[in-house]
DSSP file (Angstrom, degrees, kcal/mol; ACC not computed):
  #  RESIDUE AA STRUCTURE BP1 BP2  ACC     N-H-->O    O-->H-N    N-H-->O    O-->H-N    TCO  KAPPA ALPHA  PHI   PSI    X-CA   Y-CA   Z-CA
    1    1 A X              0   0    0      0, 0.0     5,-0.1     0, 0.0     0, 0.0   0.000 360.0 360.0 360.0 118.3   31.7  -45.8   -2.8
    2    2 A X    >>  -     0   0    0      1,-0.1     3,-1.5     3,-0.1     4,-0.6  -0.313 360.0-116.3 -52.7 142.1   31.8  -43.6   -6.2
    3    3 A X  H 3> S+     0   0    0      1,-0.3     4,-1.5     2,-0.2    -1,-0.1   0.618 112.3  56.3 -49.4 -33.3   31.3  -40.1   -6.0
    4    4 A X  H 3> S+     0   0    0      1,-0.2     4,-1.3     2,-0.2    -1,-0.3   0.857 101.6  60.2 -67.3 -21.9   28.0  -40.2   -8.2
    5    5 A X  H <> S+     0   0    0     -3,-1.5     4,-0.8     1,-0.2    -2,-0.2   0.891 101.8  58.4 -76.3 -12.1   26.6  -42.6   -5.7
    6    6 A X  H  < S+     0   0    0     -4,-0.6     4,-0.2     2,-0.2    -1,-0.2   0.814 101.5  50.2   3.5 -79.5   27.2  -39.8   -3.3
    7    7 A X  H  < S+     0   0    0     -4,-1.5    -1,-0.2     1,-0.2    -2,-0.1   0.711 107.2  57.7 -61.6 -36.1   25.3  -37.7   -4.7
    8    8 A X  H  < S+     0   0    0     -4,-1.3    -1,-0.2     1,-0.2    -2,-0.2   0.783 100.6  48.6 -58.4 -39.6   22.9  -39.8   -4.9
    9    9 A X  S  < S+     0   0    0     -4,-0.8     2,-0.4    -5,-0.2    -2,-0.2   0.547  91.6  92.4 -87.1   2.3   22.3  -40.6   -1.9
   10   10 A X  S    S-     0   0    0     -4,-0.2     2,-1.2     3,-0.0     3,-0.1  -0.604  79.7-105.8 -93.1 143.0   22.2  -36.7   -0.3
   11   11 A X        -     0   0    0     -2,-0.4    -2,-0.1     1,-0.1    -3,-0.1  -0.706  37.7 -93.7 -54.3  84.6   19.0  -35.1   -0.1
   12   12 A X        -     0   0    0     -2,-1.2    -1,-0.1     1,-0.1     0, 0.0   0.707  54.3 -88.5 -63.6 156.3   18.0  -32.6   -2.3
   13   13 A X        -     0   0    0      1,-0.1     2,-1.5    -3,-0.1     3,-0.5  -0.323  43.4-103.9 -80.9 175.7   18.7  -28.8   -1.0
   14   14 A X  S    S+     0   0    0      1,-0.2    -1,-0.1     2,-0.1     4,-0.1  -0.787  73.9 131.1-109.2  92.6   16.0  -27.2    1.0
   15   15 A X    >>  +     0   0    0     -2,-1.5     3,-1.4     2,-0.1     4,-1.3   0.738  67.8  68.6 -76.5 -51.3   14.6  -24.8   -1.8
   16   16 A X  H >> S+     0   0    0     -3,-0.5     4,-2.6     1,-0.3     3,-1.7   0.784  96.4  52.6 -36.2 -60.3   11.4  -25.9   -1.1
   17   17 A X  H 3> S+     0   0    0      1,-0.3     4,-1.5     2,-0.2    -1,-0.3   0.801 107.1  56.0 -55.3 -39.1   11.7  -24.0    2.5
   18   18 A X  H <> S+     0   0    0     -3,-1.4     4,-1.3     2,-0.2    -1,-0.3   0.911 101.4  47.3  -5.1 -84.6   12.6  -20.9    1.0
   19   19 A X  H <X S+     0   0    0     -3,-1.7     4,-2.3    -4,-1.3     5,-0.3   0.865 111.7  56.7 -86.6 -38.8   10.0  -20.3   -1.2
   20   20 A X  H  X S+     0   0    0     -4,-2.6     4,-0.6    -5,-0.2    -1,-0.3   0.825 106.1  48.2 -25.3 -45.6    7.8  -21.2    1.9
   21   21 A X  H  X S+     0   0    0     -4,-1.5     4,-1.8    -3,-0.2    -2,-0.2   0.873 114.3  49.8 -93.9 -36.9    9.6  -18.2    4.3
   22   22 A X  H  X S+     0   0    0     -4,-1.3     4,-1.3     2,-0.2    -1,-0.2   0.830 111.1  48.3-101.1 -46.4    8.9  -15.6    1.1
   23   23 A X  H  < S+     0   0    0     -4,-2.3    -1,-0.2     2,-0.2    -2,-0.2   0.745 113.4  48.0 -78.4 -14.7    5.1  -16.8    0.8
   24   24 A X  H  < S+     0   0    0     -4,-0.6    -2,-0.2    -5,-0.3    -1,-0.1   0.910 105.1  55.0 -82.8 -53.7    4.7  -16.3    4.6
   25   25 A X  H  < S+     0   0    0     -4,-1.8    -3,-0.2     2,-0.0    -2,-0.2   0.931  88.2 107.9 -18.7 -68.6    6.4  -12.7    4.8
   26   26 A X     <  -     0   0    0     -4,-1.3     2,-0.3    -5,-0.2    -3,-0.0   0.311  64.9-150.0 -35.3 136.8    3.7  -12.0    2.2
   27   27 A X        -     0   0    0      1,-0.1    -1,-0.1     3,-0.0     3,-0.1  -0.883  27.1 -91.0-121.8 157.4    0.7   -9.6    3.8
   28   28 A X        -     0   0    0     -2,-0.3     2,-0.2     1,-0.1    -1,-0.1   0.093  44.7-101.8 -58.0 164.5   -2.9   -9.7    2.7
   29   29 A X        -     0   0    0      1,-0.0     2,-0.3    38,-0.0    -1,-0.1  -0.657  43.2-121.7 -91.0 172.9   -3.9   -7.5    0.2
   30   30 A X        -     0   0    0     -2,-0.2     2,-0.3    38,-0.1    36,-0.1  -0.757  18.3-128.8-105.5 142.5   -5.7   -4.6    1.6
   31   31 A X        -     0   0    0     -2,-0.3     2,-0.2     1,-0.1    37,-0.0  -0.630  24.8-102.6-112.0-165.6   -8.8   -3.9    0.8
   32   32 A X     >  -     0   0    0     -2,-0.3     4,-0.5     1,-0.2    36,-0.2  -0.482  22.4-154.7 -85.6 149.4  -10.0   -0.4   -0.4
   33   33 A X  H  > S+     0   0    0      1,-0.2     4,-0.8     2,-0.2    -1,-0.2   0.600  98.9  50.4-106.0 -11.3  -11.9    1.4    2.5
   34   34 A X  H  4>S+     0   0    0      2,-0.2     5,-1.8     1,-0.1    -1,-0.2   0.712 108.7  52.6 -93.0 -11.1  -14.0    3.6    0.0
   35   35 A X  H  45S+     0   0    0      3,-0.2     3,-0.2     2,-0.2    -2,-0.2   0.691 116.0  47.7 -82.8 -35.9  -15.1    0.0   -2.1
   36   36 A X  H  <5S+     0   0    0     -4,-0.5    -2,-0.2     1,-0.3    -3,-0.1   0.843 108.3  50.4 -87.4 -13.2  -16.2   -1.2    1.7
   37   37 A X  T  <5S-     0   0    0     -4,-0.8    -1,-0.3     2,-0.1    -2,-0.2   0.363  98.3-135.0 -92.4   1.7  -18.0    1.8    2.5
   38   38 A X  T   5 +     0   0    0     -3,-0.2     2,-0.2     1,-0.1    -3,-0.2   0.937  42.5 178.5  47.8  83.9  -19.9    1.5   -0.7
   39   39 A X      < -     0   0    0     -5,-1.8    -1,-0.1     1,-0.1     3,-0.1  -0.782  18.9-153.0-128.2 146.0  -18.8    5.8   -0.6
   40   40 A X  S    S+     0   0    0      1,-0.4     2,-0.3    -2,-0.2    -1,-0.1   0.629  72.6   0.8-105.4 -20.4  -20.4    7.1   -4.1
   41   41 A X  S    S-     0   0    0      2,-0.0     2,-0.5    -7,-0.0    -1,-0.4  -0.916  74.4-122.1-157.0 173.2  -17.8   10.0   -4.5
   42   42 A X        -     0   0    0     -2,-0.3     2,-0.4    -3,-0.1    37,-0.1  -0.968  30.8-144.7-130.5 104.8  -15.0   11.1   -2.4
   43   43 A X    >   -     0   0    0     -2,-0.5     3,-2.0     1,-0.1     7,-0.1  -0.665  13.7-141.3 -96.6 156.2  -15.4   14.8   -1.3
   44   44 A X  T 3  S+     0   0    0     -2,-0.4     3,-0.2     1,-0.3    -1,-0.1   0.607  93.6  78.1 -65.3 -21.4  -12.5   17.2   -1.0
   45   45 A X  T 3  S+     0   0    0      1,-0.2     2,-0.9     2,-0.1    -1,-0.3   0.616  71.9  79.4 -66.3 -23.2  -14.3   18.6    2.1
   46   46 A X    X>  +     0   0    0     -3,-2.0     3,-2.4     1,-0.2     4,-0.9  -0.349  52.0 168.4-107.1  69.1  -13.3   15.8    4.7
   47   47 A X  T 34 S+     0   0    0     -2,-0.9    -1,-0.2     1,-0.3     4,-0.1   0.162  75.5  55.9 -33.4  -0.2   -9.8   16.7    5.6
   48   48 A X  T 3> S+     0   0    0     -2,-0.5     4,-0.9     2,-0.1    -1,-0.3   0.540 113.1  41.6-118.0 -17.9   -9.6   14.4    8.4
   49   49 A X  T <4 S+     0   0    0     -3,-2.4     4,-0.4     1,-0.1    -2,-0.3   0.883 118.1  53.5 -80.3 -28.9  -10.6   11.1    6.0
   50   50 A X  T >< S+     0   0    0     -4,-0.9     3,-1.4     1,-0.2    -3,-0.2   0.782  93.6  67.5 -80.8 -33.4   -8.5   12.7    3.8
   51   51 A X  G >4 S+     0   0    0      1,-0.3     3,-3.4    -5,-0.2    -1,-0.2   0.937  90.7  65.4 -40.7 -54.2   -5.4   13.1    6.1
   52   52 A X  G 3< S+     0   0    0     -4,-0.9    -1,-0.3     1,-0.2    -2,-0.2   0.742  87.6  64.8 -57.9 -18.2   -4.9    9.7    6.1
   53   53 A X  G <  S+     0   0    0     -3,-1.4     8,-5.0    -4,-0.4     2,-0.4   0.192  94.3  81.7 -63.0  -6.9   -4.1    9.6    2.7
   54   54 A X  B <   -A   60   0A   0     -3,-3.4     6,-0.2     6,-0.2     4,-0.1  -0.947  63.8-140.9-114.8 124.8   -0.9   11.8    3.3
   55   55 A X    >   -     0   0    0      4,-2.7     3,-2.0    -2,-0.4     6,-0.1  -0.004  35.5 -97.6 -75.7-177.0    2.4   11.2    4.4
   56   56 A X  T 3  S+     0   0    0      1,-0.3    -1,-0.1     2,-0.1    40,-0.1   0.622 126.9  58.9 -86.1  15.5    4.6   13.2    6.7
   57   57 A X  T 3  S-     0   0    0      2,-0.2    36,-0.3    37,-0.0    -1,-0.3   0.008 120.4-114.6-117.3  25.5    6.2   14.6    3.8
   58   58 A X  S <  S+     0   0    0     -3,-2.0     2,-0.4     1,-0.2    -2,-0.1   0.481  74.0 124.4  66.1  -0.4    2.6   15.9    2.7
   59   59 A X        -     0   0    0      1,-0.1    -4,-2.7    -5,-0.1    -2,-0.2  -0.730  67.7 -80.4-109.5 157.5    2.4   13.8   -0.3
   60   60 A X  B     -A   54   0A   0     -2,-0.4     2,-0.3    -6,-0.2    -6,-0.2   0.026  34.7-139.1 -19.8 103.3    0.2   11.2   -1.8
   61   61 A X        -     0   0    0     -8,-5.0    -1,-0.1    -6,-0.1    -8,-0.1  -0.657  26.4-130.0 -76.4 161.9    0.4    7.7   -0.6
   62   62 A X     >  -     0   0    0     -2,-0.3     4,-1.4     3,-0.1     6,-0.2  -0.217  26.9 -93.3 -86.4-164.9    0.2    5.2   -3.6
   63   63 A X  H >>>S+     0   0    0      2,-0.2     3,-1.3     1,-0.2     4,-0.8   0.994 116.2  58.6 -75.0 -70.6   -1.8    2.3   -3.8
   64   64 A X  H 345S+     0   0    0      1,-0.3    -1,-0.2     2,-0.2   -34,-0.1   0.764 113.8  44.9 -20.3 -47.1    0.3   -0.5   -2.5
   65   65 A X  H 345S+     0   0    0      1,-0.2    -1,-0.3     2,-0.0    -2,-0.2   0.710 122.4  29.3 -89.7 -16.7    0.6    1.5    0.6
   66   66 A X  H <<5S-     0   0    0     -4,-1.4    -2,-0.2    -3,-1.3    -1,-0.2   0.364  95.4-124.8 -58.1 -29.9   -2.7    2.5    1.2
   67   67 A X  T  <5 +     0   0    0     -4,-0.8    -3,-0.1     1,-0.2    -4,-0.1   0.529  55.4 148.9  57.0   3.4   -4.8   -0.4   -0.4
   68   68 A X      < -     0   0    0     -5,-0.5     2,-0.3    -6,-0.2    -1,-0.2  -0.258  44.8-126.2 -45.1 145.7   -7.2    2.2   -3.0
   69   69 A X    >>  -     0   0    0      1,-0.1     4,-2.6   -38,-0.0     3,-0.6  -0.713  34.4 -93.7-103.2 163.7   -8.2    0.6   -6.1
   70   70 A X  T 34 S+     0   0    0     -2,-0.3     4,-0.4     1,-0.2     5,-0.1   0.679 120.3  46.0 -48.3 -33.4   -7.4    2.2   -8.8
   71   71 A X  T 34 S+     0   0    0      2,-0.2     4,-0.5     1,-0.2    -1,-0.2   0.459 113.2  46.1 -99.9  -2.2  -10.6    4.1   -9.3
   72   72 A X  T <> S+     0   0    0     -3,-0.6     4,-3.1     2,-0.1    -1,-0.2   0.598 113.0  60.8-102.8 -32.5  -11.2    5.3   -5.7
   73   73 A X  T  < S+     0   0    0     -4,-2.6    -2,-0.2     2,-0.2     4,-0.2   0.676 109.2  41.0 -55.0 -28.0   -6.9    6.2   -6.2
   74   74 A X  T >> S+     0   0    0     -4,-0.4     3,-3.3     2,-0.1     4,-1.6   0.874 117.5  45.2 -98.9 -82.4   -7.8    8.7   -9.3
   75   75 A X  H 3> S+     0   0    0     -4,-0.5     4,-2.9     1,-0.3    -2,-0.2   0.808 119.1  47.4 -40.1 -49.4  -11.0   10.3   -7.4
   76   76 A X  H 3X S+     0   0    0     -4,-3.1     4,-0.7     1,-0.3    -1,-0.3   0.754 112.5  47.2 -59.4 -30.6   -8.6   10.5   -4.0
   77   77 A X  H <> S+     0   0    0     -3,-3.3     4,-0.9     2,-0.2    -1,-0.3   0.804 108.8  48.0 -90.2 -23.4   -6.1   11.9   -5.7
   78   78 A X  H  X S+     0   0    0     -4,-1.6     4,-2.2     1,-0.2     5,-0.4   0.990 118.1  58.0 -63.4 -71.6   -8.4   14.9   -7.8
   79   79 A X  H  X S+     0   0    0     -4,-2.9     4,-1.0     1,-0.2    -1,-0.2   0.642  99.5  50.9  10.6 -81.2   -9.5   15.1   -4.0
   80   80 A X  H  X>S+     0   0    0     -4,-0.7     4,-2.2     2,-0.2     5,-0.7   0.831 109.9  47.4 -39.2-106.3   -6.5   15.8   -2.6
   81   81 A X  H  X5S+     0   0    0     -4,-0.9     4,-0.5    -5,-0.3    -2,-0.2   0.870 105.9  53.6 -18.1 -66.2   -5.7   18.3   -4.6
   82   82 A X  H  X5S+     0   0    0     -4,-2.2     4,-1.4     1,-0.1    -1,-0.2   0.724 107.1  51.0 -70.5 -20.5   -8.6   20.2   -4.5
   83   83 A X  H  <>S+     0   0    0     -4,-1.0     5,-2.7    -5,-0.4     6,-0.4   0.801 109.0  54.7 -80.4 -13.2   -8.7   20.4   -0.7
   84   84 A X  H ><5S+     0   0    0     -4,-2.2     3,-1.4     4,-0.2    -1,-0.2   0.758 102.1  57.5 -88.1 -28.7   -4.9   21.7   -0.9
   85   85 A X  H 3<<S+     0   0    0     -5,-0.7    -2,-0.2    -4,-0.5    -1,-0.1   0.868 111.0  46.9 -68.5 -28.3   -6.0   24.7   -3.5
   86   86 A X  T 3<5S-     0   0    0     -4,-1.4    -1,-0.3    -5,-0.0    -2,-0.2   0.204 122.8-112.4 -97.0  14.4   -8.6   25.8   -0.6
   87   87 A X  T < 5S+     0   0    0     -3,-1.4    -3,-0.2     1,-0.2    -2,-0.1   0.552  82.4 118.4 114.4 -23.8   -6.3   25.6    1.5
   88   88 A X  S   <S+     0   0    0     -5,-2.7     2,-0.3    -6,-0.2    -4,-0.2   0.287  77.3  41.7 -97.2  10.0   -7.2   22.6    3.9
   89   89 A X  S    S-     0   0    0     -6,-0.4     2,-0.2    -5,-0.2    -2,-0.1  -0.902  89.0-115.7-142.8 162.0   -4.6   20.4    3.3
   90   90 A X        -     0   0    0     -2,-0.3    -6,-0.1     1,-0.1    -5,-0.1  -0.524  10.2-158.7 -81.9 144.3   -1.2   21.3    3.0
   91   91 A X  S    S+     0   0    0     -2,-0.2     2,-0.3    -7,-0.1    -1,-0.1   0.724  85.7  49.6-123.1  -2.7    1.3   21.1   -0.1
   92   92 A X  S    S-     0   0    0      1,-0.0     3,-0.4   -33,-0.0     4,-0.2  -0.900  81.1-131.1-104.5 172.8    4.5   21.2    2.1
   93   93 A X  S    S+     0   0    0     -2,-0.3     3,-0.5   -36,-0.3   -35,-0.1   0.650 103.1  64.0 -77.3  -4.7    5.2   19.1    5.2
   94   94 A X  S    S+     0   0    0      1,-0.2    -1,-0.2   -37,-0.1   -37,-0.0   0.620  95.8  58.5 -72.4 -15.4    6.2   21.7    7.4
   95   95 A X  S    S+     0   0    0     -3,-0.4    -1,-0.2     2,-0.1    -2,-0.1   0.561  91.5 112.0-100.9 -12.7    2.4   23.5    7.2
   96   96 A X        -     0   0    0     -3,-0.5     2,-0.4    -4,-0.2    -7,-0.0  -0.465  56.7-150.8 -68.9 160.4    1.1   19.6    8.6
   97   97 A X              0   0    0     -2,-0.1    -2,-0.1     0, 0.0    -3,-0.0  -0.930 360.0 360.0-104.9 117.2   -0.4   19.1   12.1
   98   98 A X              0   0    0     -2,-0.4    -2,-0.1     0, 0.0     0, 0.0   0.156 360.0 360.0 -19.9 360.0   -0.1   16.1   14.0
């Protein structure tokens, strides 16, 4: 038999399955916990909602990792911020509590 009928005759490679394993990996998007609480403003005062918001290296998580829209992500971060100028959050990690 020639070698193009060969080729014909083989199966096509298994992209397909791939792009399957890559869409399954994939996690839901998250949604925003201040959007679900219908929350009207985000005050700087609740250091223990705010905590979560911090990594163990004292800084901001982003949005991908958190799930914030953008506009609860600007208000969280002003937040943030202010509660570390008083004093209630920390701005190294060394000053955090478990």
């Amino acid at each position: 038999m020639p070698r193009h009928e060969e080729r014909l005759l083989k199966p096509p490679p298994a992209r397909a399955k791939k792009r399957d394993d890559y869409y399954r990996d994939r996690r839901r998007r998250k949604v925003c916990a201040f959007c679900a609480d219908k929350t009207v403003s985000i005050d700087y005062k609740e250091v223990n909602r705010l905590r979560r918001y911090l990594s163990e290296r004292a800084k901001i998580e982003p949005r991908r990792k958190t799930g914030t829209c953008a506009e609860h992500q600007r208000e969280l971060a002003v937040a943030l911020k202010r509660a570390r100028i008083v004093a209630l959050l920390p701005y190294a990690p060394q000053h955090l509590r478990p």
